[in-house]
RODRENTOR-165991 format. One line per field, with one value per residue (C-alpha): z, x, y; residue in three letters. Coordinates in pm, whole numbers. Each point is the difference from the previous one (the first is absolute). Last residue first. Layout:
% residues N
Z: (Z:...)
X: (X:...)
Y: (Y:...)
resn: (ALA:...)
% end
This chain:
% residues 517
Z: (14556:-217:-308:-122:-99:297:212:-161:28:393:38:-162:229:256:-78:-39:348:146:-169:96:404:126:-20:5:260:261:-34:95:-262:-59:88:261:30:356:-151:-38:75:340:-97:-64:-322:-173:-227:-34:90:-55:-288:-83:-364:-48:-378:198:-92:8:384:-19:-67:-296:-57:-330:25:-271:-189:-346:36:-83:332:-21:-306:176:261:-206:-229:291:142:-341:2:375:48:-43:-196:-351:-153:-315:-298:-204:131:51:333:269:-207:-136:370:120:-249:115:342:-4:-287:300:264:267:321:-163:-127:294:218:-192:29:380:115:66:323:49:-391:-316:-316:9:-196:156:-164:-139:-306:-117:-107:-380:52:269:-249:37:0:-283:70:-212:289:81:293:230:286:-19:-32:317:-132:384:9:-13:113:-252:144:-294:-84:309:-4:-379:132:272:-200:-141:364:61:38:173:13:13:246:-84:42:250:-37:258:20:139:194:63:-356:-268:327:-37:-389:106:234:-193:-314:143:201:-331:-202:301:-48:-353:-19:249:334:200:315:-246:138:218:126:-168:121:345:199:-76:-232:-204:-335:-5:-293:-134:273:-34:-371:70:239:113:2:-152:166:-178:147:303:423:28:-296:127:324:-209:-134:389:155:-290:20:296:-16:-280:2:308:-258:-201:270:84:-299:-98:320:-82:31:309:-123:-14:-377:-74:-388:-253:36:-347:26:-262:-362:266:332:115:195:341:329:336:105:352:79:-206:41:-1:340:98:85:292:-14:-366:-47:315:-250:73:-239:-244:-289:-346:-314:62:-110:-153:-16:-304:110:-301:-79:-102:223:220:48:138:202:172:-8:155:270:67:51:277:231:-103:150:341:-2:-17:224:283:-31:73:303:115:-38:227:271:29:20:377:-53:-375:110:284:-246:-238:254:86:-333:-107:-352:-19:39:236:237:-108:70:-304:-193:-241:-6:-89:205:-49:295:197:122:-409:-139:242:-60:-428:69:203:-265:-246:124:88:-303:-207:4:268:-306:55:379:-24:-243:243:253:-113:-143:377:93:-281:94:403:-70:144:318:136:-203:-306:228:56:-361:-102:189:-157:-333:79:110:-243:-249:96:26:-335:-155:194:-120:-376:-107:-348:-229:-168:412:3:163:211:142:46:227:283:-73:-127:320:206:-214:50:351:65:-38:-222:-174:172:141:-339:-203:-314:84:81:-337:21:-268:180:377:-149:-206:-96:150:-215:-139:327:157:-394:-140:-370:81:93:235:315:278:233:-134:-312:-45:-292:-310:-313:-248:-189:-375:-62:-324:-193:-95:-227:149:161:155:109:193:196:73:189:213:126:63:198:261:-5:99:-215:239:197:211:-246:-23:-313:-99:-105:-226:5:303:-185:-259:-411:-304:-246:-244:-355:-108:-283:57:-78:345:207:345:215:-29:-1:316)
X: (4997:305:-77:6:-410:-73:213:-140:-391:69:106:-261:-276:222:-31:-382:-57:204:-255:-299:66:-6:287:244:-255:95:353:-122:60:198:329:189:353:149:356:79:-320:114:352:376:146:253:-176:-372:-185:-369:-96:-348:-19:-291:-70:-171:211:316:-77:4:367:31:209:42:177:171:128:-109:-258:-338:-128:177:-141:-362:61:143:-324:-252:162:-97:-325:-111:194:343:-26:109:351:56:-67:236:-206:176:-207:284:287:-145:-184:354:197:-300:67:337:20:-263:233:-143:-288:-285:105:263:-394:-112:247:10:301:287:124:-253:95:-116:-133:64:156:232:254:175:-274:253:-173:-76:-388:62:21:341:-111:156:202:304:186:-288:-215:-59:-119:-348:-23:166:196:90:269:-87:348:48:414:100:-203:69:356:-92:-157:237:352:-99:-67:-413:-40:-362:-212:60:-270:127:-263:78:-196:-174:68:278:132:332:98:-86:150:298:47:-102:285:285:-101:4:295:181:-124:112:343:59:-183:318:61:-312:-167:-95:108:-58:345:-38:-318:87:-283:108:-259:74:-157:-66:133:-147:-230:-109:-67:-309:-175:-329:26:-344:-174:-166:-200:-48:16:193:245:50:77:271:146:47:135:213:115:71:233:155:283:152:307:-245:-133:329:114:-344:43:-292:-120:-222:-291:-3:-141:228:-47:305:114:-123:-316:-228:228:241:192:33:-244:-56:157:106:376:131:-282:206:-240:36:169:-296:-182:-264:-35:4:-258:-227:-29:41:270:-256:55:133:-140:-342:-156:-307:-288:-227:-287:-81:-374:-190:-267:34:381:-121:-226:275:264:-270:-48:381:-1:-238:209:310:-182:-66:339:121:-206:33:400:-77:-245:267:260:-258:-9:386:59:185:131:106:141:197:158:104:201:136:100:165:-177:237:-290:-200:329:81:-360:-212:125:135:-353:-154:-284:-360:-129:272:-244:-121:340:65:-332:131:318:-78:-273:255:282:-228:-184:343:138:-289:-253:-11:-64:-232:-187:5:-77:-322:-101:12:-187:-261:-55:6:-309:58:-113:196:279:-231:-289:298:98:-342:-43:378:-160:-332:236:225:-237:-74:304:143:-319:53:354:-34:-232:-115:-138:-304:-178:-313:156:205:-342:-132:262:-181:-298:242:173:-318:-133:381:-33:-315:144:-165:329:292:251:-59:132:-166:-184:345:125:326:246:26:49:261:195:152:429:218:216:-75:-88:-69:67:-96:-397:6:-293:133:-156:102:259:-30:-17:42:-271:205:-212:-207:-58:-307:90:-298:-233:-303:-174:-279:281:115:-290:-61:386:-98:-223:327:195:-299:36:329:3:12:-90:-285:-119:-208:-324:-62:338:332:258:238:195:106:165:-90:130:-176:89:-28:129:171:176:379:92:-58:-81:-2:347:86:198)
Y: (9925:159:-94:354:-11:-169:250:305:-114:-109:373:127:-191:131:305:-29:-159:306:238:-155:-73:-380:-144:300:97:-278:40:370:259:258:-140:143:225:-1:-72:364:238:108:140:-83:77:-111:-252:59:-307:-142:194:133:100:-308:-151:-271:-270:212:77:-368:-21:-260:-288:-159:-300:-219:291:29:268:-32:87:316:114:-85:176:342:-41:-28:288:216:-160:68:394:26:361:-52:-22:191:-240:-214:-265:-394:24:-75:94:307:83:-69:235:301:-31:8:281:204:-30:-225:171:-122:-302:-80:41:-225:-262:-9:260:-225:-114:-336:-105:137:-101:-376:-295:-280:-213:-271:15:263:344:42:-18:255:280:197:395:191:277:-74:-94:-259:68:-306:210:35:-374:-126:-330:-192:-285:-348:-273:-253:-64:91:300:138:-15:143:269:136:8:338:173:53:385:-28:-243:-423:-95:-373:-269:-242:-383:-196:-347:107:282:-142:-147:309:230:-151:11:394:22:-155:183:326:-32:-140:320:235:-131:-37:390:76:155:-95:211:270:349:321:84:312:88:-60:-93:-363:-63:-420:-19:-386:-262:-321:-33:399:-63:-199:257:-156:-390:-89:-352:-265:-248:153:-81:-323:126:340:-196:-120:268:204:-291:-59:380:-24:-347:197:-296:167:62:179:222:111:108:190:149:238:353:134:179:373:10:240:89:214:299:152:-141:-102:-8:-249:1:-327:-159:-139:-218:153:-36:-36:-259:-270:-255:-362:-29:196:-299:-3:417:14:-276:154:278:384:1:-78:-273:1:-126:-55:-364:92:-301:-108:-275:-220:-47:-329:90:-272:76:353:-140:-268:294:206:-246:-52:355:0:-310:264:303:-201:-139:344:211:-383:113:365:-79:-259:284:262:-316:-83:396:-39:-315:8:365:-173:-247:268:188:-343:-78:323:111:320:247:-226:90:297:163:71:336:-225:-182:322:75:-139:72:-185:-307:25:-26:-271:-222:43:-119:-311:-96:77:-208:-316:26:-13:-330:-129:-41:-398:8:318:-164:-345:139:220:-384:-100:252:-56:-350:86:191:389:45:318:35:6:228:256:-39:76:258:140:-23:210:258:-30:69:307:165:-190:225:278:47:-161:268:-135:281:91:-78:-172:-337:251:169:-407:-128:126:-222:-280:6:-10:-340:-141:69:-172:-331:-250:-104:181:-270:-165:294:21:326:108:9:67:220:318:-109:-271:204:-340:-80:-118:291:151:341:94:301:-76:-32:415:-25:138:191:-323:-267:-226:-306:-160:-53:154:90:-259:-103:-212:-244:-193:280:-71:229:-210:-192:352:86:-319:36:352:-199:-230:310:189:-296:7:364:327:301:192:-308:-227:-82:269:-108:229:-163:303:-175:-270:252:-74:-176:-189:-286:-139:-344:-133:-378:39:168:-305:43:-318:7:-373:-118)
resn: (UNK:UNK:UNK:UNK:UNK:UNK:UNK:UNK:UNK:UNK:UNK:UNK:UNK:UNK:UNK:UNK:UNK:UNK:UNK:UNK:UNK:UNK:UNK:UNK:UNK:UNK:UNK:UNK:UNK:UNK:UNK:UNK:UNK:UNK:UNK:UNK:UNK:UNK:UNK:UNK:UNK:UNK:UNK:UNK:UNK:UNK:UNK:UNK:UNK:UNK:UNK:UNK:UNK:UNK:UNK:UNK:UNK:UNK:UNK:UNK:UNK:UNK:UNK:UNK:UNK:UNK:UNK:UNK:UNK:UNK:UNK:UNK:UNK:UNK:UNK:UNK:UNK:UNK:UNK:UNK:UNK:UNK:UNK:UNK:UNK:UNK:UNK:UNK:UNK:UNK:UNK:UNK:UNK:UNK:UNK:UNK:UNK:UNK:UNK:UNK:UNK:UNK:UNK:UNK:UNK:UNK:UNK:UNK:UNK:UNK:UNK:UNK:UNK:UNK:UNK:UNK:UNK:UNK:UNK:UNK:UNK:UNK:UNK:UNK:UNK:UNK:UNK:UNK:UNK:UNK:UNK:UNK:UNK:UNK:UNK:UNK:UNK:UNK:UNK:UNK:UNK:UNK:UNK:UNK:UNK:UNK:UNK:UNK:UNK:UNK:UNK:UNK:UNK:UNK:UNK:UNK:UNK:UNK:UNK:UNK:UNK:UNK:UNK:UNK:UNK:UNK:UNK:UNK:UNK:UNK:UNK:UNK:UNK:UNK:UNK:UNK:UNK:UNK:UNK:UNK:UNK:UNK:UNK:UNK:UNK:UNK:UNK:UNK:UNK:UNK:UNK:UNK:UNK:UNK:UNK:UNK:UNK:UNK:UNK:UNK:UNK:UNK:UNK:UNK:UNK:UNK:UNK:UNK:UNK:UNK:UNK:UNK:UNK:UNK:UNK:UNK:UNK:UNK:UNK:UNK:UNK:UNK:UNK:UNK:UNK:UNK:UNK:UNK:UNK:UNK:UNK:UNK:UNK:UNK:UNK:UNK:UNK:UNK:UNK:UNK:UNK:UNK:UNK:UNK:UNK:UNK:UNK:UNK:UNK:UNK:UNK:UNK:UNK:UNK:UNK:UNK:UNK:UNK:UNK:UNK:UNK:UNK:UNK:UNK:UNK:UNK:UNK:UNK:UNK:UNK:UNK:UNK:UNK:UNK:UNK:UNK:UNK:UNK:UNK:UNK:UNK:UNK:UNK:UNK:UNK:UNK:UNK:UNK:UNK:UNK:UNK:UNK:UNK:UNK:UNK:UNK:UNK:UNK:UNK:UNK:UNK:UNK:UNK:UNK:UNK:UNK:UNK:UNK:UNK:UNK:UNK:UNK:UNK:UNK:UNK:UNK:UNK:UNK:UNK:UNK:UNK:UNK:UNK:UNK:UNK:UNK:UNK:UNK:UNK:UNK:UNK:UNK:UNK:UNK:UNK:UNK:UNK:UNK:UNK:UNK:UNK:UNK:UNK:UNK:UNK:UNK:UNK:UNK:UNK:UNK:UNK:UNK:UNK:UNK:UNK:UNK:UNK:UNK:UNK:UNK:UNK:UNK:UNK:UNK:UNK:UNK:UNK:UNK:UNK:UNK:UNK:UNK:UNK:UNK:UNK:UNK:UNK:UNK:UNK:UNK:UNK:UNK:UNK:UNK:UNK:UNK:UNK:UNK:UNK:UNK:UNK:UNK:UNK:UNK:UNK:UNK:UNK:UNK:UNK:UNK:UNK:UNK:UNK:UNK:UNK:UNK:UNK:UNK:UNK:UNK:UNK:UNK:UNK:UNK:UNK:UNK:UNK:UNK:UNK:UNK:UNK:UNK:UNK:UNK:UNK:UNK:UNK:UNK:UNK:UNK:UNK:UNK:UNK:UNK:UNK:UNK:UNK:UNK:UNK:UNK:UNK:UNK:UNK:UNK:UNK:UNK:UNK:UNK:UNK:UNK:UNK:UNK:UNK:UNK:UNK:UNK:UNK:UNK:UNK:UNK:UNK:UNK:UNK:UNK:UNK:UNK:UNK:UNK:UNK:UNK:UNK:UNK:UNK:UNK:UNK:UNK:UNK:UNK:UNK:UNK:UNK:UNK:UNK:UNK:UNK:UNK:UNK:UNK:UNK:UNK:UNK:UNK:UNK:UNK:UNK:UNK:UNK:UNK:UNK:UNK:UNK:UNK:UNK:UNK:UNK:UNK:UNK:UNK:UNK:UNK:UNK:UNK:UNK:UNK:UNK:UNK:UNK)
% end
């Protein structure tokens, strides 16, 4: 199948969390509903490409989107509408939850915990009043997703009923016999949970049926949905549990030691059997690439390098080490999985989140096989102290000023060296001048150099939009205001409100003048 991406047409894109998309209607977080608003917004923008974080499940008090239950599952109770469920059209309950829902709606930042609490409420009335009396139609189409998602909905439905029967224990600390998958202990949990897994199986056909509206919106629009693929997946995942044969859960996965830490990065997820996994065929990662491709058109694999080779912690510092034994080695790996991943997760195409200390023999793999990688602006310094302009980037690529773990662009102007600042405004401008304060022109300038870059897609957080400092993770640290970052404005506002209406006027401006609307 024909990508349906294709990296020689220009186009300019935006990235922001789901759950930042608040709506006046809404319940305190990015839904569907808020989704297909939002694409109102960028159409008047000019934007083409809506980058997303990862959408999986996640379990309660958490709203880190790479520690996923599931690598398939949705964060259902985050990501549903439930004014578009039928079981709750006309019902009083959705006009009391959007009364109580209104404190989050006003809140500056998105409190996942009360806002999954509420919604599941309303969402397990309308599973009640499903079982109930729903239609036969949509019972029988509820078969037939569960039917055709069995390969990992039954696993994680199971999974996900347990961890909630043992409040959210472990599962090594789960008795032996669920512990060690034995069939009959199994058996008697399907029995004794059968109702809570429905509920979770109905979550995820429910979420799907509301996806496949925004892809239908989003298609309308002329817009390209942007997924993240994360690199390596929670122990605490019904993934690990079902099929630890592929995980070597004596060894966590990370980074070597580098300029920023002198011991190196535990991420504490479970490394790979690469080995193993290959001789399966990567039947995982298949199922995991091509849902990608029923859900996005394109889809970023976060952590490039780590499929060529992984930094293995054993606890040991010494017998901390890369899980290949030869640049031949981890170049072939490389190769083998992303010519793979080209053919299991089409028509939608990978982009290469290729950061970091990227290995010699990475780029040209990449190259080959016509793979994007990622050009982040503040960083392409020269030796000489120069700043690269984007003009001279390859069209094979994708442009931006930061990603979700950097400090929004102007906040890294504020906060940047001084020579750093001042060699970008000189790039940027073409002003042997001081760098000025990012106020409206001087961002203007920055956006607009971007736009004209030569790579074929220009994305663009939309803190950096707004000229906002407020970031959405900081790397290392665990508190409140990671992940729980929201926009400024309603999806209704951006459309309505002075200021957003002018950047997007702007916007629109940039990519008609770079050919890339």
């Amino acid at each position: 199948m024909k990508p349906s991406v294709d990296f020689s047409i220009r186009r300019a894109g935006i990235a922001v969390p789901l759950s930042a998309l608040g709506s006046e209607g809404g319940f305190g977080i990015g839904d569907t509903a808020s989704l297909e608003r939002f694409f109102g917004w960028m159409s008047q923008a000019g934007l083409s490409v809506l980058q997303l974080l990862p959408l999986k499940d996640l379990g309660p008090g958490d709203s880190c989107p790479y520690a996923g239950l599931s690598a398939m599952a949705f964060d259902a109770l985050a990501v549903i509408d439930p004014c578009r469920v039928p079981e709750l059209r006309g019902r009083t309950a959705i006009e009391d939850g959007l009364r109580r829902s209104a404190p989050l709606r006003r809140a500056r930042r998105v409190d996942f915990e009360k806002t999954r609490t509420l919604k599941r409420a309303l969402l397990e009335e309308a599973f009640r009043r499903f079982e109930r009396s729903g239609p036969p139609e949509r019972r029988e189409e509820f078969g037939r997703f569960c039917g055709s998602n069995s390969g990992w909905l039954d696993e994680y439905a199971l999974f996900r009923s347990l961890k909630e029967e043992s409040g959210w224990r472990p599962w090594a600390e789960w008795e032996e016999g669920l512990r060690e998958r034995r069939s009959q202990d199994l058996a008697a949990a399907h029995a004794r949970l059968n109702g809570l897994i429905r509920f979770h199986e109905w979550l995820q056909w429910t979420v799907h049926e509301q996806w496949s509206l925004v892809r239908k919106t989003a298609a309308e629009h002329g817009i390209l949905l942007f997924g993240d693929i994360p690199f390596g997946i929670s122990r605490e995942s019904s993934d690990v549990w079902a099929g630890r044969d592929d995980f070597d859960l004596s060894a966590n996965m990370g980074a070597p030691p580098d300029k920023y830490s002198e011991v190196g990065q535990d991420w504490g997820l479970p490394a790979y059997r690469w080995d193993r996994m290959e001789e399966g065929g990567h039947a995982w990662w298949r199922r995991r690439l091509h849902k990608a491709g029923e859900l996005y058109d394109l889809y970023r694999l976060d952590h490039a390098i780590g499929f060529f080779r992984t930094w293995q912690v054993r606890g040991d510092g010494g017998r901390n080490r890369f899980d290949t034994h030869s640049d031949a080695q981890s170049r072939e790996r490389g190769r083998r999985f992303f010519a793979m991943a080209k053919e299991a997760g089409a028509p939608a195409a990978p982009v290469a989140e290729d950061l970091g200390l990227v290995p010699e023999f990475m780029p040209p793999v990449m190259s080959d096989l016509s793979i994007p990688g990622y050009r982040i602006a503040p960083w392409m310094m020269r030796p000489d102290g120069t700043m690269e302009d984007p003009a001279r980037y390859p069209a094979c690529s994708v442009a931006t000023l930061a990603n979700h773990d950097m400090p929004p662009f102007a906040r890294w102007w504020r906060e940047a060296p001084r020579h750093e600042r001042d060699a970008y405004w000189k790039m940027a401008s073409g002003r042997h001048e001081p760098a000025p304060p990012l106020r409206s022109e001087a961002l203007r300038t920055v956006l607009a150099n971007l736009y004209a870059s030569n790579s074929a897609l220009v994305l663009i957080q939309i803190q950096d939009a707004f000229g906002s400092r407020d970031r959405i993770n900081v790397p290392g640290t665990v508190n409140s205001r990671n992940w729980t970052y929201r926009v400024p404005y309603s999806v209704e506002a951006l459309l309505r409100d002075p200021r957003p209406k002018a950047t997007a006027d702007f916007l629109r401006s940039l990519s008609l003048s770079t050919r890339r609307l």
